[in-house]
N, C-alpha and C positions, 0 to 999 in steps of 0.2 A: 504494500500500500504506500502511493507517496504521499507525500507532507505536502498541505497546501502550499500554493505558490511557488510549490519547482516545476522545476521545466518538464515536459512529458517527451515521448518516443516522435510525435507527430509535433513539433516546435515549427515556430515559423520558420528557422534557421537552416531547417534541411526542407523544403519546397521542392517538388520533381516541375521539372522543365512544363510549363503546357505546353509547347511545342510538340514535344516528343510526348507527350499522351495523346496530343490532336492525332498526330503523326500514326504511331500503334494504332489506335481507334479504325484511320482511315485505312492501313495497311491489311487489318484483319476483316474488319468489313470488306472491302474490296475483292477479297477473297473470294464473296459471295453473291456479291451485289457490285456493279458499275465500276469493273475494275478499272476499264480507261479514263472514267474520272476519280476516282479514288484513289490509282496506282500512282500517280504523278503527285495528288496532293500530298501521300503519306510521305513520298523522295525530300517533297518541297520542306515541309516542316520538321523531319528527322532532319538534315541539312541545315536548315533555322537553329533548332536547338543544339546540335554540334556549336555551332559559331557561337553560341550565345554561352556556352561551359557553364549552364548554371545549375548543375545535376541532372540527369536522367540520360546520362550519356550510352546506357545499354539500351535505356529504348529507344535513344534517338538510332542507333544504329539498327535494333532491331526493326523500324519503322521503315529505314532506308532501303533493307531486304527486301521487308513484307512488298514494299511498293514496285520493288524490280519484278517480284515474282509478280504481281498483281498484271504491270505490264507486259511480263513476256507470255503469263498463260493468255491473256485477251488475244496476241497475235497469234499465240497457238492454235488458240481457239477459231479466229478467223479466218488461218489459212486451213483449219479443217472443213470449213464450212464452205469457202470457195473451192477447194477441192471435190464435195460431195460425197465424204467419209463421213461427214458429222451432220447431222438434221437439229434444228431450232423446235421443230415440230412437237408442242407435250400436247395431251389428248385424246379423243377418240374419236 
C-alpha cells in the first residue's frame, strides 16, 4: 500500500508517446480494415514518435512494421485480385 502523496507506477513522468499509440492502433487495425489508409498513417506516426524520443520507442517501431506489413499485404492482395487467383466476392 502507498502513502499518500507518492508518486505511483503510472506518474506523469513516464507518458508513452501518442504518436506511437496512434501509430500501433493504426498499424493493427489496418491489419483488418483499410490497410492502404491505415498502412501509411501507422509508418507516419511511429516515425513522428521516433523523432520526438519521448518514450514508446518499441511501439513506435512496432507501428513502423505493422504499417509496412499493412502496405505490402494490400499490394498482395491487389495483384491477386488483378490476377484472378483471389475473388472480393463474400455471399450467396
Amino acid at each position: 500500500m502507498s502513502a499518500y502523496g507518492s508518486r505511483s507506477a503510472a506518474s506523469p513522468g513516464s507518458r508513452t508517446n501518442s504518436f506511437a499509440v496512434a501509430g500501433l492502433v493504426c498499424g493493427i487495425v489496418g491489419l483488418f480494415f483499410l490497410s492502404v489508409v491505415l498502412g501509411p498513417l501507422a509508418i507516419v506516426f511511429g516515425a513522428l514518435a521516433l523523432r520526438q524520443r519521448a518514450g514508446g520507442g518499441g511501439m513506435a517501431k512496432a507501428a513502423i512494421i505493422l504499417g509496412v506489413v499493412d502496405v505490402v499485404l494490400f499490394v498482395v492482395l491487389m495483384a491477386l485480385a488483378a490476377s484472378g487467383e483471389f475473388s472480393w466476392y463474400v455471399g450467396g
